[in-house]
N, C-alpha and C positions, 0 to 999 in steps of 0.2 A: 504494500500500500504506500503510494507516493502522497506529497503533499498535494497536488491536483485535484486528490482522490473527495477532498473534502472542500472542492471548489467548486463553484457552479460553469456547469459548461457552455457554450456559446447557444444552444439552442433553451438553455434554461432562460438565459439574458431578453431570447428573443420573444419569450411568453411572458415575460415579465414586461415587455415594453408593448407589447400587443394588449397588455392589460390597460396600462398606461395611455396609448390613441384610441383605444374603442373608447375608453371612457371620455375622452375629450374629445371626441368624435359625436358621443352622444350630446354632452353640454353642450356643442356649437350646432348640433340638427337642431335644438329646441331654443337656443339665443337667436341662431338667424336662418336655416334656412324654412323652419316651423311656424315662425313669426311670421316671416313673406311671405308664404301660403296665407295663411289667416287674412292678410291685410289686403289680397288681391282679392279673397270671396268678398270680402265683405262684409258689414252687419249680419244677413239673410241669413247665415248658418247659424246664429247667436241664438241661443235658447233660450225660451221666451221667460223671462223675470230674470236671468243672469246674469250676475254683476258685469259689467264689461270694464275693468277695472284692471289697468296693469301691473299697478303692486299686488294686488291680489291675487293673479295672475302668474307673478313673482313668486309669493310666497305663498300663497294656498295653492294653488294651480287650478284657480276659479273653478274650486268644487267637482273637476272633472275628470279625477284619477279613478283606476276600478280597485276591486277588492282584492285582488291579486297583486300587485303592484305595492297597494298599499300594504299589504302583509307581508311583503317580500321588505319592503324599508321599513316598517314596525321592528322586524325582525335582527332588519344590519344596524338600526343604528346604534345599538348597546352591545351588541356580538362584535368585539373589537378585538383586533390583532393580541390581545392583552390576554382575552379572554382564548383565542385559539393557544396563545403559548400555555396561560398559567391553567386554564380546567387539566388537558393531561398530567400535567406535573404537582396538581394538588392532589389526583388519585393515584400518581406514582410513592406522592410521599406520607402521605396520609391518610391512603384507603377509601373506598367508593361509597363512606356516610353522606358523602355532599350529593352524589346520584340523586337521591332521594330531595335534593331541592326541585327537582319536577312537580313535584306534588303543592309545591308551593306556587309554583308557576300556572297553576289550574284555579289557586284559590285566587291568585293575584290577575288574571281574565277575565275570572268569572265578576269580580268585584270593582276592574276596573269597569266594564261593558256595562253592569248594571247600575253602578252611583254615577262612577265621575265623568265617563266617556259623553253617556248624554246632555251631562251639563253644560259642558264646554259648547259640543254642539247646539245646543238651546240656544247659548249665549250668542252663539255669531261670532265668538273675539278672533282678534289675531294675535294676540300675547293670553298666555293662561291669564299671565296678572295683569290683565283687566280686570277679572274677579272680584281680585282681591281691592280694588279702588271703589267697587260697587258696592264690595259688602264690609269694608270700613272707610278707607281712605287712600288721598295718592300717596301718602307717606309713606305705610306698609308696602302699597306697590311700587313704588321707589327701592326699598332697600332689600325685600326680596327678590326684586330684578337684578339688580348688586352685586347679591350671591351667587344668585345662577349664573350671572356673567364670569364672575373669578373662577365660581366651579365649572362651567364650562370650557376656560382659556387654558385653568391646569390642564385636565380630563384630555384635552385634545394633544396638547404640548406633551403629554408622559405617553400617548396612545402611539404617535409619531415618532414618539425616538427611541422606545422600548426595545420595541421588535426590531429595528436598526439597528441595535448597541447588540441583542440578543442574536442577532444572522452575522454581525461583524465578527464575533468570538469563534464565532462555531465554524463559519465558514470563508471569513477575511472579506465578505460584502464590505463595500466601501461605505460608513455610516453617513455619511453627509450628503452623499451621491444617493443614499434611499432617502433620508430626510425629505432634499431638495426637490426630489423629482417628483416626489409622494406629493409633496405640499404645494408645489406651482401647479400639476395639473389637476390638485385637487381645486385650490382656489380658481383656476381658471376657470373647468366647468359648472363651479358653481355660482361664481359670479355670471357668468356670459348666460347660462342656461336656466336657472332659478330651480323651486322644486320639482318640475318635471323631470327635468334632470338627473336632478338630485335619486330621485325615488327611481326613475329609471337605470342607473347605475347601480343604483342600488341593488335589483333585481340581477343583475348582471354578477355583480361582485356575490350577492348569496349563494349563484348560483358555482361559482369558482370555488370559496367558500365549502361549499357540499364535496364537489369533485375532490379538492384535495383533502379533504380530513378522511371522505371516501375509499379514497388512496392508500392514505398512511393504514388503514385498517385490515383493511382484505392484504395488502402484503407484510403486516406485521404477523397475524393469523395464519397466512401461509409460512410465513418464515418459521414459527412456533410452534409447526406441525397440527395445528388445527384451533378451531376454537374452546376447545372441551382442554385441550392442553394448557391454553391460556388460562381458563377458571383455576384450573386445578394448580397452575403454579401460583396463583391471584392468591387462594385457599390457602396453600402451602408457607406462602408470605405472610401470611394475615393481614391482606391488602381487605380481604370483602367482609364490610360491614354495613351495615342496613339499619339496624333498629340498638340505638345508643339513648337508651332511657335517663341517662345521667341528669338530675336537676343541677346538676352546678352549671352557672351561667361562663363560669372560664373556660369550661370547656370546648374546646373549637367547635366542632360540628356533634351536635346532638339532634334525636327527633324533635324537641322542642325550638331548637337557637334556630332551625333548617323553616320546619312548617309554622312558626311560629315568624320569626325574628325575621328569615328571609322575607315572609311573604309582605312583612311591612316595608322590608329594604325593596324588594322591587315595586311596589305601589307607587314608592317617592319616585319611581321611573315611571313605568307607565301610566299612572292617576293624574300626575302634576310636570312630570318634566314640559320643557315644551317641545323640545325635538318630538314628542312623541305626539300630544294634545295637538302642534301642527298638522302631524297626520290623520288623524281624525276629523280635522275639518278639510281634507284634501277630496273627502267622497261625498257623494251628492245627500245621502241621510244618514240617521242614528243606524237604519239598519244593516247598510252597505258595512260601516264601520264598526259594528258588531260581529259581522262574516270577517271582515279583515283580522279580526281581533282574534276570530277562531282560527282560523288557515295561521294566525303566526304563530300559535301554541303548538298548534301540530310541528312548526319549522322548530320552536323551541326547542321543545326534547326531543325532536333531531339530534339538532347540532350537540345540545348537551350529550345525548347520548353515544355521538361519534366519538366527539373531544372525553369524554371518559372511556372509549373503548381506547382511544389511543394511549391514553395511561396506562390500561390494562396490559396492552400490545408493548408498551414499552419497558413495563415491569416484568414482562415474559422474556423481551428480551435482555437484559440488565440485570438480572435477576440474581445471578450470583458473583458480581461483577458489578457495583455500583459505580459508575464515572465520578459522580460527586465527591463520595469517598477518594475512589482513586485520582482525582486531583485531575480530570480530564476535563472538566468543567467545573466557574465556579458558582454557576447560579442556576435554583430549579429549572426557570424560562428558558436554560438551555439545552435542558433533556431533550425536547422536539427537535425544532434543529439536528438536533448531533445523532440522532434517532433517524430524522430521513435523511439526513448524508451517506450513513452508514446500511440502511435499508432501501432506498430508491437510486441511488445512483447509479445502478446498475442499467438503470430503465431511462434513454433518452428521453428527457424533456420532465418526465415527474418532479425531480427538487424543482422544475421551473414552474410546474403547477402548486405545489408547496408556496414557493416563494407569492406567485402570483396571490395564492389562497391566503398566506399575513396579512400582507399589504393589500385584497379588498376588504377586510375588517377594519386599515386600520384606513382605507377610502373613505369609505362607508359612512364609521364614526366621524371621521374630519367635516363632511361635504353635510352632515344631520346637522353638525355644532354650529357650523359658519351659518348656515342659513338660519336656524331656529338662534344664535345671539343676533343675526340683521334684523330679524321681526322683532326680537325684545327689545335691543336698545334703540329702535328707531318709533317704535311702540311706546313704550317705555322711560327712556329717557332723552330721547332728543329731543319730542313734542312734550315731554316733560318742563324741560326748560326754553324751546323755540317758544312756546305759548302765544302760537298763531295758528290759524290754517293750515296744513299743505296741501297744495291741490295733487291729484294721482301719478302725477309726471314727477315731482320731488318726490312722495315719497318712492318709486319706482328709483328714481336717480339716487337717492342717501342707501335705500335696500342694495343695492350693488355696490354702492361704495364700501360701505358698512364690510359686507362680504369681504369687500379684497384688503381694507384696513386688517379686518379678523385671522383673514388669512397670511398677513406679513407679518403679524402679531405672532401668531401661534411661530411660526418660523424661528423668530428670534427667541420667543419663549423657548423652542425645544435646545436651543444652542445654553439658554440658562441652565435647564434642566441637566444638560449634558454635563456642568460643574457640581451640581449637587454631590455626585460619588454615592457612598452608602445611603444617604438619604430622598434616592428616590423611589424607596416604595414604599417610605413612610409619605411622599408628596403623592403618592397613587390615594394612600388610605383616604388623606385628606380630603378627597370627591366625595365618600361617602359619608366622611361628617360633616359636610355642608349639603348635603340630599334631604336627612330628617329634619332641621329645622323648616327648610321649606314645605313641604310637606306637611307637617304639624301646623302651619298658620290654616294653612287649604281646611285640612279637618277640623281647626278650629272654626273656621268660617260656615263651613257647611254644616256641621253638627252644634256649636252651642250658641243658639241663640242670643244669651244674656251677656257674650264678653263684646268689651266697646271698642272701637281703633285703638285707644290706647294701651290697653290690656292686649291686642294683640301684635300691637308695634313692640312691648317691652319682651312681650314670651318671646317672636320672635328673637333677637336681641339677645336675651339670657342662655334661650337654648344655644345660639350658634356657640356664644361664650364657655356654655358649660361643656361643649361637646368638643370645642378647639383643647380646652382646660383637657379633659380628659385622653384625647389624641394627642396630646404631649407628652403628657404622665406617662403614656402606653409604650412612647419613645426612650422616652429619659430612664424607664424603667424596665427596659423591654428583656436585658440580660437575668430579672430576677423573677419573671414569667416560668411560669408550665411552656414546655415543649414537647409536642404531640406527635411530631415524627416517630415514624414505626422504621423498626431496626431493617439495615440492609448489609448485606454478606459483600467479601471482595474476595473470595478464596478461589473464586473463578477466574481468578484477573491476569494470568501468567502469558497466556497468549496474547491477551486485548495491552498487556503493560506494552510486551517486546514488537509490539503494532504501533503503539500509538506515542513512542517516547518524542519520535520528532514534532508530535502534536503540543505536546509541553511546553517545548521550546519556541514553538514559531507561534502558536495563534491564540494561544493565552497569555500574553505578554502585555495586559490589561491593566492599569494601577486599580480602574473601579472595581474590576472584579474581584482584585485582591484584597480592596479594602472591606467590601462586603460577602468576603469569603463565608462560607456556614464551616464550623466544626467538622475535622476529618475523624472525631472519634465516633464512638459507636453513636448514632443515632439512635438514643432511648429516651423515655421518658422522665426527666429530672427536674426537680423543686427545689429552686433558690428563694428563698425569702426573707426578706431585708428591709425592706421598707412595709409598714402599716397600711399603707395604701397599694403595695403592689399587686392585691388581689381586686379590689376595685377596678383600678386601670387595664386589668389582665381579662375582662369580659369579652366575649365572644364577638368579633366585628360583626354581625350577626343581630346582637339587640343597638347596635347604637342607634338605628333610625328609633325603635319603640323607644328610646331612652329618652332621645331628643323629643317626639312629641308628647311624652308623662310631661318633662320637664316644662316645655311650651304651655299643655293645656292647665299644668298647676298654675303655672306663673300668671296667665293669661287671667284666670277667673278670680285670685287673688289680689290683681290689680283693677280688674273691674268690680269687684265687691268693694272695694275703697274707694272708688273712682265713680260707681254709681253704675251698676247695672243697666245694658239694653234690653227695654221692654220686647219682649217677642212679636208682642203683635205688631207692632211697627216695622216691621223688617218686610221687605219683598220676597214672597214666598217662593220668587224664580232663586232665591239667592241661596235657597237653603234647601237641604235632603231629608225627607220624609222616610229616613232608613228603617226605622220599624216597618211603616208601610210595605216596603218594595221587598225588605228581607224577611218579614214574618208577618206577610198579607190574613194567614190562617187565627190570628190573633183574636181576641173578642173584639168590639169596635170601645167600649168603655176601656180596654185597657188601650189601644192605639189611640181615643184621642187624647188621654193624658200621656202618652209619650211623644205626640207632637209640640209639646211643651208651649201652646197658647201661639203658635203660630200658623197663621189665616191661610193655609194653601190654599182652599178656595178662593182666595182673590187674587186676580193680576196686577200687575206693576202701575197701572194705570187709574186703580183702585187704589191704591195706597194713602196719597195725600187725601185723599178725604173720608177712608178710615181716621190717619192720622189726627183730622179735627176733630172728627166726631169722640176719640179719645183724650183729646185735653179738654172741649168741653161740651161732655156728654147734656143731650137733652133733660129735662126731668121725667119727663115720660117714659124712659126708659124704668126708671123702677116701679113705675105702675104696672108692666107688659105681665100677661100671666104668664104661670110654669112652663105653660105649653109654647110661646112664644120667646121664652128665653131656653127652652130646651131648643126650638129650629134655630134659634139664633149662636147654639152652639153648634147646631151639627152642620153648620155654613163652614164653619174651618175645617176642611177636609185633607182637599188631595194638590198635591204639585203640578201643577199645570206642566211644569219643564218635564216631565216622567210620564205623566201618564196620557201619550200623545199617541195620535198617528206616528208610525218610524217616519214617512215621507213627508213630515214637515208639515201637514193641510190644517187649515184654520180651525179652528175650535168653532165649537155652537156659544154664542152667546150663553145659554141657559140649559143649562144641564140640571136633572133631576137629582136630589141627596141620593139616591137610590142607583142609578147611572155612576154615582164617582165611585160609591161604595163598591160597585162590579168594578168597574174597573178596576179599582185598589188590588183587587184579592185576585186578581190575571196574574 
């Protein structure tokens, strides 16, 4: 085996750059030659009530993408080059309990499709936090737009230079040259082509995506002499675990931290991101975007299930012979990699499909980010502070600029990132602890009626704090943590040592990797304990979104009990979620209307201010009304107009029957 052996070959390069023009091939069919079509028909094709609107156009793709499409970019834009390296190499080193987040991924569908998904759509917005200005103030939505800007500038900056820094070690790919190239023709098609684009690449790149993790599997299986062999070395290892009853929350992955703790960690994706909320108003109804929602859960535990076969496939082959250990790599993310150099390079062009398969997750995610931060900050914060008009042609003009601003940004962010050393995958964590604060204002908005803007300006606020406080601790203290690594053997290593000594020498010659070396000793289970608070800090990344909104919704309702609670009935019942209703329809109706806590879903947005007077000053005649007149007068506050609709959008009846809302309810 020469050094070559672990290079990519001329026709890998050339799949890798075929990835790179189709995809900017697409952005430039839908910036101009899709555009000049459209503009030579004419009006006459324009569907009749259709916004004709070129920033929307831009960024929603004027409501005219299908459900396929959309489930295909639901899909790529959190399934990140991140996510292809680290799933294999979490069940290489710590065993298939995380498999079992699928189940969470069912809960977290089902619960986006039926609360959050049709809110959004009800609303019409094109920033989520719109919401949040409707159901307190521009304040809140100012500074949780903020957030998601910073968490989205890292998220994309570590998404872009990971897998570059991780293909540089393994197989001497020039990092700068993936960086650069990733990131100009990501920004390019996404500026020139908007979310069409966007979503359409996207389908492309899932579909690359499939093929190569497809790859690594059936020739890992074949190399392992079958798939029954693979289990049983899995077995043999004590890699297969399923059902981890542990109530300790430090524990890494348990049934609890998984179906519990996951399902709130991807909620703050799918519920509230906006990369994602964008997509959901890309289709023409609730209900198109409800089939999307379904078709991505099936891609879901797909790819999950790939990316942990390929763990499998690589513990079968590694098995008695750890690299880590033997000092052939120094970081898990390099398992992959080192795995298909050594297993596909025999097969023209495969490592080129590999390669291609990193880099469109890490497309994917880029080309979500840049677009969904030009709807926020332009959304958001520029008309935040322009506080004028724009007419459709600026905001069209700032939406593009916005993009290729975001896009030079991330660029030079990923050259920071590249100084970090050991501390960049404590700047990875930090995406996730800035997900549940947002998140937790959304829940706080939708579920408790009584907290005011400024109880939910402060929870937000406390939680990001407590959650940053806590992700440092997690750092600062991270050597006197539990490690849950399961033990791996090198007693096989005599052949792979007197193979791979030139590999030592040449292509690990990394100062990062060394400074973020793992332990060559036995990977076992050990407890250092030292500090009083290193078991706190030592929680499962796992509960921090549930953490961050405990902390939010305490803080929240504590400062509006001081601050003077918001009356329920005053609130626009588009603003708010009749969750009992929708999730325990089978309910008595005396026990659902005291858990809609005194807010009027029977009335539209329209109705409000004149509820509003009629509550500051009620007639006198109202305490005359008899029992039976103040009982109708209760069973008026019902149902949510935002939920309980046609899927295709069609007008309500003025007057609908107590009896009418009540069916409905219990569908």
């Amino acid at each position: 085996m020469g050094r070559r052996d672990l290079r990519f070959d001329v026709v890998d390069y050339i799949i890798f750059a075929f990835l790179l023009i189709f995809s900017a091939a697409i952005g430039l069919f839908y910036g101009c030659i899709d555009k000049r079509r459209k503009n030579k028909k004419g009006d006459n094709e324009n569907t009749i009530g259709q916004t004709k609107s070129l920033a929307k156009e831009y960024l929603l793709a004027n409501k005219s993408m299908g459900v396929f499409p959309t489930a295909m970019s639901l899909l790529a834009s959190f399934m990140s080059a991140i996510t292809i390296l680290g799933t294999p190499a979490e069940i290489y080193v710590y065993g298939t309990q995380y498999w079992i987040i699928a189940i969470s991924y069912i809960f977290t569908i089902y619960l986006t499709a039926t609360l959050f998904m049709p809110m959004f759509v009800k609303l019409e917005v094109t920033s989520a936090y719109e919401y949040l200005e409707k159901r307190f103030d521009r304040n809140v939505r100012l500074l949780a737009s903020l957030i998601f800007s910073i968490q989205m500038i890292i998220y994309m900056a570590i998404v872009l230079y990971a897998p570059a820094l991780a293909l540089s070690q393994v197989t001497g790919l020039n990092v700068w040259i993936s960086v650069i190239s990733i990131g100009v023709i990501c920004t390019l098609y996404t500026t020139v082509g908007g979310m069409k684009a966007v979503m359409w690449t996207d389908v492309f790149q899932t579909i690359i995506m499939f093929v190569g993790l497809l790859a690594s599997v059936i020739q890992g299986i074949i190399d392992a002499g079958g798939s029954r062999a693979v289990w049983n070395i899995a077995l043999d290892g004590g890699r297969v675990e399923f059902f981890n009853f542990d109530p300790d929350p430090t524990t890494r992955h348990t049934i609890w931290s998984i179906l519990i703790g996951a399902t709130f960690t991807w909620l703050a994706i799918y519920g509230f991101n906006q990369a994602q909320v964008q997509r959901y108003l890309c289709v023409p109804t609730v209900r198109h975007a409800k089939l999307a929602l379904l078709f991505n859960l099936v891609g879901l535990i797909l790819i999950l299930s790939l990316c942990c076969g390929v763990g499998l496939v690589m513990f079968a082959k590694y098995y008695a012979c750890d690299p880590l250990r033997l000092g052939l790599i120094k970081q898990t993310d390099q398992l992959y990699p080192l795995f298909v150099m050594e297993t596909l390079r025999r097969f023209k062009g495969l490592p080129g499909i590999f390669l291609a398969c990193v880099f469109s997750g890490a497309l994917s995610t880029l080309s979500s980010g840049l677009n969904s931060l030009a709807a926020v900050v332009l959304s958001d914060i520029v008309k935040f502070f322009y506080r004028r008009p724009m007419t459709d042609a600026q905001d069209l003009f700032y939406s593009k600029i916005l993009s290729l601003i975001f896009g030079a940004i991330c660029i030079l962010i990923t050259y920071l990132v590249s100084l970090l050393g050991n501390l960049l995958q404590a700047t990875l964590s930090l995406f996730g602890v800035l997900s549940g604060p947002i998140s937790a204002v959304f829940m706080i908005g939708l579920f408790l009626p009584w907290v005011n803007s400024l109880g939910a300006f402060i929870g937000l606020t406390v939680s990001v704090i407590v959650q940053i406080w806590i992700f440092v601790g997690s750092q600062v203290l991270r050597n006197q943590m539990r490690t849950f690594r399961l033990p791996t053997r090198i007693d096989g290593c005599n052949v792979m040592r007197e193979n791979m000594t030139y590999f030592l020498n040449t292509t690990m010659n990394s100062s990062i990797w060394y400074e973020t070396t793992v332990s060559t000793t036995t990977l076992t289970q050990t407890i250092i304990k030292k500090s009083p608070l290193a078991r706190f800090y030592g929680m499962s990344y796992f509960w921090y979104t549930l953490f961050s909104i405990f902390t939010a919704l305490v803080v929240s309702l504590v400062v509006s009990y001081f601050t003077g609670f918001r009356k329920p009935e005053s609130i626009d019942p588009q603003l708010m979620l009749p969750v009992f209703d929708i999730l325990f329809p089978f309910l008595p109706e005396k026990i659902l209307s005291k858990l809609r806590y005194g807010v009027r879903y029977r009335q539209d947005s329209n109705q409000m201010k004149t509820t509003n007077d009629e509550i500051q000053s009620p007639p006198p005649y109202i305490t005359m009304q008899s029992p039976k007149h103040r009982v109708k007068r209760s069973d008026e506050v019902q149902i949510n107009p935002a939920y309980l609709h046609n899927e295709n959008n069609d007008d309500y009846e003025d007057e609908i029957s107590s009896e009418e809302w009540i069916k409905r309810t219990k569908l």
